[in-house]
C-alpha positions in Angstrom: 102.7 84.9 104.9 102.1 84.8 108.7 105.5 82.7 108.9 107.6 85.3 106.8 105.3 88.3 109.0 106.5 86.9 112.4 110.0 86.7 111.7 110.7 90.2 110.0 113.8 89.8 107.8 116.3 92.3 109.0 115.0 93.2 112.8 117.7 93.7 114.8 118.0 91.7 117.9 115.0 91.3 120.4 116.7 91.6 123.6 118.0 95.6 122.4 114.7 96.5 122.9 113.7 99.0 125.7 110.4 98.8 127.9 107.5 100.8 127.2 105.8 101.8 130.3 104.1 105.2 128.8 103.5 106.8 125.4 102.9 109.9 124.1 100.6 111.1 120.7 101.5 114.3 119.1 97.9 115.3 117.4 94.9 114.3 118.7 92.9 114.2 114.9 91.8 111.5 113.9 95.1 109.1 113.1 96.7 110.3 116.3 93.0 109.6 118.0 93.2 105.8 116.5 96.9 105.8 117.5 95.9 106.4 121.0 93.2 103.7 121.1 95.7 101.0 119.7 98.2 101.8 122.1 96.2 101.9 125.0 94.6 98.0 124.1 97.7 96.6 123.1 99.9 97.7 125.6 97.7 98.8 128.5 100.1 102.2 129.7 99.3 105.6 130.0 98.6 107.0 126.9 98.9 111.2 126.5 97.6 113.2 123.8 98.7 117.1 122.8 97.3 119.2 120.3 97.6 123.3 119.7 94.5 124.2 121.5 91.9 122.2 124.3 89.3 121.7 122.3 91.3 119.7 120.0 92.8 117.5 122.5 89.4 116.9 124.5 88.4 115.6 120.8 90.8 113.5 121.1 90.7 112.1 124.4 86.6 112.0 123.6 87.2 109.8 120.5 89.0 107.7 122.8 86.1 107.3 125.2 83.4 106.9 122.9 85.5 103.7 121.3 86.1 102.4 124.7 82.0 102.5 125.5 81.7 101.0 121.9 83.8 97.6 123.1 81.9 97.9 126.5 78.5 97.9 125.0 79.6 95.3 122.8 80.7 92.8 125.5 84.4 93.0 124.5 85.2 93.9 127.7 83.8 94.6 131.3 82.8 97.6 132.8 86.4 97.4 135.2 88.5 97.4 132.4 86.6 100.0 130.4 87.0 101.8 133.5 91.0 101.3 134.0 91.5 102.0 130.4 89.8 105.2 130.2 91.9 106.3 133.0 94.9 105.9 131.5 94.5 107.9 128.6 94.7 111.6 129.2 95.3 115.4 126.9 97.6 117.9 127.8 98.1 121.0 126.0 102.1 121.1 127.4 104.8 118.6 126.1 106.4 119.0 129.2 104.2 118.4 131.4 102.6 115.0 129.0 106.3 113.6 127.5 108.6 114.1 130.6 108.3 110.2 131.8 107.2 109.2 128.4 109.3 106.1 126.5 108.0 106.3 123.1 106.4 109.0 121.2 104.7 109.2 118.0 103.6 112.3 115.8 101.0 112.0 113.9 100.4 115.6 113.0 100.4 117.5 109.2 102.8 116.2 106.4 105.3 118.6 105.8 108.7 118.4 106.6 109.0 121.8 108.7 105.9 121.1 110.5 107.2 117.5 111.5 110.7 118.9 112.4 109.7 121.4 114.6 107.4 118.8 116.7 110.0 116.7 117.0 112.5 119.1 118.2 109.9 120.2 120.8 109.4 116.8 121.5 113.3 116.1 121.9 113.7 119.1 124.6 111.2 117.5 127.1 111.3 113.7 126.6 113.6 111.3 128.4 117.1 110.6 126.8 116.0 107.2 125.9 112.5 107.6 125.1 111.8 106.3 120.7 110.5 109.4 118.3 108.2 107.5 116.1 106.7 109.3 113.1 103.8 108.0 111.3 104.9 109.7 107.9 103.4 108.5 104.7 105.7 109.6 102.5 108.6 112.1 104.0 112.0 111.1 105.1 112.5 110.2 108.1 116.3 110.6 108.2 115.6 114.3 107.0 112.9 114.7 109.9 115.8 113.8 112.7 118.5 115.6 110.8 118.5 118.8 113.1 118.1 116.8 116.5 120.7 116.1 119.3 119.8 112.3 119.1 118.8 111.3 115.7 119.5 108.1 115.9 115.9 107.6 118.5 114.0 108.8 115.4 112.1 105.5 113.6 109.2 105.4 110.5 105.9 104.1 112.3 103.8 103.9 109.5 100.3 102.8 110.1 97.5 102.1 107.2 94.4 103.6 107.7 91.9 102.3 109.6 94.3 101.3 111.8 92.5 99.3 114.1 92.1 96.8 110.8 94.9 96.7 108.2 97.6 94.8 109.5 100.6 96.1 108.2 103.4 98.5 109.6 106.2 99.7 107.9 108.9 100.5 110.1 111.5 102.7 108.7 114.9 103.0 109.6 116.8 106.3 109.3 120.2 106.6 108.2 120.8 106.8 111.7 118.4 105.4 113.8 120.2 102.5 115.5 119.3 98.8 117.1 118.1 99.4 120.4 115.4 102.0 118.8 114.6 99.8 115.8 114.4 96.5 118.1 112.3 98.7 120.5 110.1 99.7 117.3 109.8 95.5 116.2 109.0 94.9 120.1 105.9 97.7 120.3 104.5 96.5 117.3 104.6 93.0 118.3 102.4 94.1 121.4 100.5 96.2 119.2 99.4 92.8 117.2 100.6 94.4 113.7 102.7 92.7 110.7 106.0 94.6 111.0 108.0 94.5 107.7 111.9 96.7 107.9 111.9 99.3 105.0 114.2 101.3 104.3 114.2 105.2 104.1 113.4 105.9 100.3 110.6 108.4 99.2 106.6 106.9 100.3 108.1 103.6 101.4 106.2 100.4 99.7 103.0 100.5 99.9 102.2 104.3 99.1 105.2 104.1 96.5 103.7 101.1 94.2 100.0 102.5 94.7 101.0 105.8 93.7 102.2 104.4 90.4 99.7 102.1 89.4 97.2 105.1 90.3 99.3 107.6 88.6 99.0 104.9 85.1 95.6 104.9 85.8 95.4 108.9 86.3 97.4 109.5 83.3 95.6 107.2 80.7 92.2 109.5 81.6 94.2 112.4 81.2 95.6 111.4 77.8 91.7 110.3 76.8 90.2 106.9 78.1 87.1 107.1 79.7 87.0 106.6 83.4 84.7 103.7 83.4 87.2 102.0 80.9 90.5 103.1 82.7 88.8 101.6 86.3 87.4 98.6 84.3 90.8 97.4 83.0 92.0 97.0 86.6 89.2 94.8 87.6 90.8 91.3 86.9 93.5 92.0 89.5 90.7 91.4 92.0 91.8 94.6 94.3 89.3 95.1 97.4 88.5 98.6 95.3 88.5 100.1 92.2 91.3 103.0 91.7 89.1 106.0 92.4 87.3 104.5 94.9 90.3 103.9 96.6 91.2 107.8 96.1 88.6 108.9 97.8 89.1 106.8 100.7 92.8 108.3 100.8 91.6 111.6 100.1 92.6 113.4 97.0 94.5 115.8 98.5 96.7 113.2 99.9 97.3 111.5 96.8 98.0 114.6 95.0 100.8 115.1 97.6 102.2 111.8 97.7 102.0 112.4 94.1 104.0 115.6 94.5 106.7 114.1 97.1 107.0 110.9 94.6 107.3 113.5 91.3 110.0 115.2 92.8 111.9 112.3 94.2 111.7 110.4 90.7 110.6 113.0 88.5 110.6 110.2 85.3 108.5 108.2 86.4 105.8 109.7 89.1 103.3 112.3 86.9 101.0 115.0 88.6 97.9 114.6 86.9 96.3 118.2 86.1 93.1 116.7 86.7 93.5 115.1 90.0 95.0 118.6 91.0 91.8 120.4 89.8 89.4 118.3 91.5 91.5 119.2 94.7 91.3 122.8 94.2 87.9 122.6 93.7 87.1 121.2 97.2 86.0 117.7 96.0 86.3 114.3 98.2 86.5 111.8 95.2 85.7 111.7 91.4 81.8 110.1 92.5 78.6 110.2 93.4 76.2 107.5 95.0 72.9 108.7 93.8 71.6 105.3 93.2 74.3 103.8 95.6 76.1 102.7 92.9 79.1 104.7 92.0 78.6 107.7 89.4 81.2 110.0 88.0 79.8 113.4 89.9 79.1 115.7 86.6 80.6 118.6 88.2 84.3 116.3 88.0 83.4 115.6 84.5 82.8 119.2 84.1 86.7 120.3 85.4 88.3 116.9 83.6 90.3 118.3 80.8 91.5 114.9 78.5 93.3 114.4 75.2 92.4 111.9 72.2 94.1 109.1 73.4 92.0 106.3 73.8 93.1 103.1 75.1 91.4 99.8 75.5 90.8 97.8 78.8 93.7 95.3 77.9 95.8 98.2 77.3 95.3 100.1 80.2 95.8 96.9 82.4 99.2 96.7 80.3 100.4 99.6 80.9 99.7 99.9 84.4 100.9 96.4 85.1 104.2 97.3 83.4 104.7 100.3 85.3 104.5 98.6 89.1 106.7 95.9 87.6 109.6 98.4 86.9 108.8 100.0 90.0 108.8 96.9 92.1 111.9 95.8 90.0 113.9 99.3 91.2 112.5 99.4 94.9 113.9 95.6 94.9 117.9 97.1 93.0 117.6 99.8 96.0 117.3 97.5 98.4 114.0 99.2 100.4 113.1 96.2 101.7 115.5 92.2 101.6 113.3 90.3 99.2 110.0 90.3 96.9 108.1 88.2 99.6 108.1 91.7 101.6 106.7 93.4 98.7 103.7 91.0 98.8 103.0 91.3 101.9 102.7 95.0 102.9 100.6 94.8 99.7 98.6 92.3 101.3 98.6 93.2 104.6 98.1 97.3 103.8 96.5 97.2 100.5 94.1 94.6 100.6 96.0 93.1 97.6 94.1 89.8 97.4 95.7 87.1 98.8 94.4 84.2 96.9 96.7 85.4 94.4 99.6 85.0 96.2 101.4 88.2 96.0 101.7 90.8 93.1 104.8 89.6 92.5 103.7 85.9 91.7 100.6 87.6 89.4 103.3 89.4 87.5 105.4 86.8 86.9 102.7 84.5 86.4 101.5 86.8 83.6 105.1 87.2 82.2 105.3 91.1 83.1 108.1 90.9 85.0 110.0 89.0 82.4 108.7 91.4 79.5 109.7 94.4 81.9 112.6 93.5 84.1 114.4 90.5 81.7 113.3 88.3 84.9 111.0 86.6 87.3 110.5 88.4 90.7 110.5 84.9 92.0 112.7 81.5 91.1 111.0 79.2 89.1 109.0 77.1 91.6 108.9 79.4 94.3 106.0 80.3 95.9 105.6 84.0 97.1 105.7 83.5 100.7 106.6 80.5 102.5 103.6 77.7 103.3 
């Protein structure tokens, strides 16, 4: 995995890249806050924040501080380089005045296409001609997001896995016109940056958020049709994942599943379902479908209260069927599209941004291992005999 991780299949070449000598956050919440903090480790430049008022970007910049203090009182490093570092990193409410000598920018600011095109066209009027615009996008394309720019071919997919500071993955995206010197520039930052860079092309949430939107959706749908939520998480439990389905909601954020959801639904309408349920318990202001009275995860009984569910009740094996069937077909058409070159890429950004556990060697080893794929697709991910990444 780290052999196949540190030769990316498809970077362009290394020597394209341009140097990075000072970048630029758009957003100073929390993302663009971590954003900040990696940048400024890794590469050790001047690092500026913007926001839409002070008192965000002083949050920002604070969040910054405090982190740095954290490593300082820890002994990671001494009180000159906690020093030099926090000097380097600064919030401006002007683009101007922050971007002017700035070589790569990122956005890390609300997801919605309008919101995301007009940053970047603000961004474009004041940065350098040769400076990357690097969107940390979830699930929106990034080839729509340059579309109205002078210079769309700068514009790259920077997408970083929450925390950031710990998952390793980063899937960089390339537009349908970004070109080589800004995509080799994106493979050389993340190098510095110390993350797993995997080439992905510009389709609808990418890998990772595409596959775990459908084996949540499966999962959301079979409660909605009837199964009990203890029996729908259950059935899941054999694939070893780091955290049960709606555990792993709540850590996303309901909200931002139900728009992934939304973007994926209208991008492949067939196949990606908006469950009423998961909508409702957005609506009604809730972080996740639990409680932890006893530290142990309850369903919260005012979630049980708004689910609304049919009489379709499935068993553990047939829930894991069916939602092991549906990331099969959805593996096997990401694969026919050609977002990324081979299944070993699909194992690890599952890996390295899911937790998928590795000891398994891949999902697409489990599935074929478990004769899904064959069942599904009318083939193996993998040759016979080939091991999911290379030893």
């Amino acid at each position: 995995m780290q052999k196949r991780g540190k030769r990316p299949a498809g970077a362009p070449d290394k020597n394209l890249a341009r140097p990075v000598t000072k970048v630029g956050v758009v957003g100073a919440g929390l993302m663009a806050s971590q954003l900040a903090l990696l940048f400024l480790r890794r590469l050790e430049v001047p690092v500026v924040l913007t926001d839409i008022d002070q008192e965000r970007v002083d949050k920002g910049v604070g969040y910054v501080h405090a982190e740095i203090d954290k490593l300082l009182g820890k002994g990671r490093i001494n009180q000159d380089k906690a020093n030099r570092l926090k000097a380097l990193v600064t919030g401006v409410l002007d683009k101007a005045e922050g971007f002017a000598d700035a070589d790569f920018v990122i956005e890390a600011v609300f997801e919605e296409i309008g919101v995301k095109q007009q940053v970047f066209a603000e961004v474009e009027a004041v940065a350098p001609a040769h400076a990357i615009l690097a969107t940390n996008t979830s699930s929106l394309s990034v080839t729509e997001m340059a579309s109205k720019l002078k210079h769309p071919e700068r514009v790259v997919g920077f997408h970083f896995f929450n925390p950031v500071a710990i998952l390793p993955l980063l899937e960089i995206v390339r537009g349908e016109q970004t070109d080589d010197a800004s995509l080799a520039t994106a493979f050389a930052v993340a190098k510095k940056l110390k993350k797993t860079a995997v080439l992905v092309k510009d389709a609808p949430a990418f890998v990772v958020n595409r596959i775990l939107t459908r084996f949540m959706g499966e999962i959301q749908n079979v409660i909605d049709e009837g199964t009990p939520v203890e029996v729908a998480e259950k059935a899941v439990e054999p694939l070893g994942l780091p955290m049960s389905p709606l555990v792993l909601l709540e850590l996303v954020g309901p909200a931002i599943g139900l728009h992934v959801s939304e973007t994926l639904h209208g991008a492949f309408p067939d196949r990606f379902t908006v469950s009423p349920n998961l909508k409702r318990v957005v609506e009604a202001g809730k972080r996740g479908f639990y409680v932890y009275d006893s530290g142990k995860p309850e369903l919260d009984p005012e979630v049980a209260a708004l689910l609304q569910q049919g009489d379709a009740v499935l068993t553990e094996e047939q829930v894991r069927a069916r939602v092991l069937d549906a990331v099969a077909q959805e593996i096997g058409l990401m694969l026919d599209e050609g977002v990324v070159a081979e299944a070993q890429d699909i194992d690890l950004c599952l890996i390295t941004g899911a937790g998928w556990p590795f000891h398994l060697g891949g999902i697409t080893p489990y599935l074929d291992r478990e004769g899904v794929s064959e069942r599904v697709n009318g083939k193996t991910f993998l040759a016979p005999g080939v091991a999911s990444v290379p030893a």
